[in-house]
N, C-alpha and C positions, 0 to 999 in steps of 0.2 A: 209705330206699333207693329207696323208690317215687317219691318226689319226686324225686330226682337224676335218674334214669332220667327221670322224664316233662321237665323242664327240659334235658335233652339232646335229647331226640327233636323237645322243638319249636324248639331253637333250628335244628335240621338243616333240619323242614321250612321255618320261617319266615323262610328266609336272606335279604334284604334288598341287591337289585342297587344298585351303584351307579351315581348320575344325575350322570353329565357333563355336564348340557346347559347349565347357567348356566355352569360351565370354558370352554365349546366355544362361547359368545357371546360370551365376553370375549377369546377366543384373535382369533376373527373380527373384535372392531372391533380389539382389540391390536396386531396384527401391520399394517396396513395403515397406523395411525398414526405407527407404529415407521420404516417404509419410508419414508414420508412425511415424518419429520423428520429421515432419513439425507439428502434427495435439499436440504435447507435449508442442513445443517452443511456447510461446507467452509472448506479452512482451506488460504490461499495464502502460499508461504513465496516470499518475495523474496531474493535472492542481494545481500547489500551486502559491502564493503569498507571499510578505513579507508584517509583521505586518506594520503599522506608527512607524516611527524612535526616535521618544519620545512624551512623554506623552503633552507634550506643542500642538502640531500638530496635534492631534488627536481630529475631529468633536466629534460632542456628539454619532451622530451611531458608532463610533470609539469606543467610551466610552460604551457602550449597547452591544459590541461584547461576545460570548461566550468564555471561555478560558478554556484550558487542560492542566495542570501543570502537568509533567510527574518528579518524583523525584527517587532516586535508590531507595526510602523506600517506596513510596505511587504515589497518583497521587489525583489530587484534581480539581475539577471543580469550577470556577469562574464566577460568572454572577452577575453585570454586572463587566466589568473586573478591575480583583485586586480585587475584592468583594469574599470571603469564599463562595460557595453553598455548596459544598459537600467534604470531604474527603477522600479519597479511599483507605483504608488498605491494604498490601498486604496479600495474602489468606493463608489459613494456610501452602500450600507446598512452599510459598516464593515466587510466581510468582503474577504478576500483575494481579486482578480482572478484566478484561474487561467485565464480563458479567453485573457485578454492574455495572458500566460505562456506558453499552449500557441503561441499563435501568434508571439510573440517565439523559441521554443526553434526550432520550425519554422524560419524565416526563416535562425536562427544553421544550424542542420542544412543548408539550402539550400547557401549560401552555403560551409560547410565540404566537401561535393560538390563545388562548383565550382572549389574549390582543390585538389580529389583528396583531401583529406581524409576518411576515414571514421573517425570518433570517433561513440567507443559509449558512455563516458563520461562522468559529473559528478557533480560533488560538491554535495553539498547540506549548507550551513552554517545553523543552525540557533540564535537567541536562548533563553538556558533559559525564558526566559515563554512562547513559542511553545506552544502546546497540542500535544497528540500527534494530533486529527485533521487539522490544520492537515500537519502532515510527514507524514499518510497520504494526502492529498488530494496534494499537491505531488509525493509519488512517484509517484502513479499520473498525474499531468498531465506530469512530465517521460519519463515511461518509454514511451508512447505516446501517438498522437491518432485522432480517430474520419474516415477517411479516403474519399472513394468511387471504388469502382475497379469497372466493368465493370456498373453499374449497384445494387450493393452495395454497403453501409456493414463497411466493415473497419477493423483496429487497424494502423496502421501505426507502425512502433519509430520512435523519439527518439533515448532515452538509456536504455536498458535496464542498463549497468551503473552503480549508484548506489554512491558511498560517502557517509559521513556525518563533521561534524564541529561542532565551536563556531563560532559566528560569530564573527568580530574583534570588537573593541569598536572603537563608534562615538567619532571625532575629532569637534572641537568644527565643523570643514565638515563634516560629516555623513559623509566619508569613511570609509574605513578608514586606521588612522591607519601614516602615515608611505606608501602606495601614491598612486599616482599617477588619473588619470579621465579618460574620454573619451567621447564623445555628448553 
């Protein structure tokens, strides 16, 4: 009984505090690294559409749409669609031109002003080889360009509303088979 008693009394006085302080270094670098790869993650959602389901269905703004033929060899802009504007080579290290692109969409945007048009508009056809950074790059080159206004570099719009589709299959003129070409 002497024993119980004396193992009580010292566990009372020998109560043993607890040490936060390795917690309360980790909390310190924790939290600030935490913060730090919130401000990295973001995650931008783009608004797409699907084209009209054939060509039958499709109003005449349907038919005046812009188009971006994305192919493994070139990529080619259409106006109005199915119509040839522009061809787009691939550059000499083998990767897709987007900068001719931006500036071809630019020119068509121009020129669509000048006729009172404001088309916001296109469509982006797409070969299934086509890589998926290839059609993230091409989104982001048709939906704006890096523009300067007022001594600032700004984004000025393009074609911010995108829809997506198949490309046609290539006719033995390199066409789209059975449409017509111009340029």
């Amino acid at each position: 009984m002497k024993r119980i008693k004396h193992m009580a009394a010292r566990r009372r006085d020998g109560e043993a505090e607890l040490d936060i302080t390795a917690f309360m270094n980790l909390m310190i670098v924790l939290v600030p690294i935490l913060l730090l790869g919130m401000v990295f993650s973001r995650i931008t959602v783009v608004d797409v559409v699907l084209p009209p389901p054939s060509a039958s269905s499709m109003s005449e703004e349907d038919r005046q749409a812009v188009e971006l033929v994305i192919r493994a060899d070139s990529m080619r802009v259409d106006y109005p669609r199915g119509i040839l504007l522009k061809r787009i080579p691939m550059t000499s290290d083998g990767q897709h031109d987007f900068e001719l692109l931006s500036l071809v969409l630019q020119e068509v945007k121009r020129q669509l002003r000048e006729q009172g048009i404001e088309q916001q508009g296109i469509t982006i056809l797409a070969e299934p080889a086509v890589d998926y950074q290839t059609i993230v790059h091409a989104m982001d080159t048709v939906r704006s360009f890096k523009a300067l206004v007022a001594a600032s570099v700004v984004d000025a719009a393009l074609f911010p509303e995108i829809s997506f589709g198949d490309a046609p299959p290539v006719s033995r003129a390199g066409n789209r088979a059975g449409k017509g070409e111009r340029g």
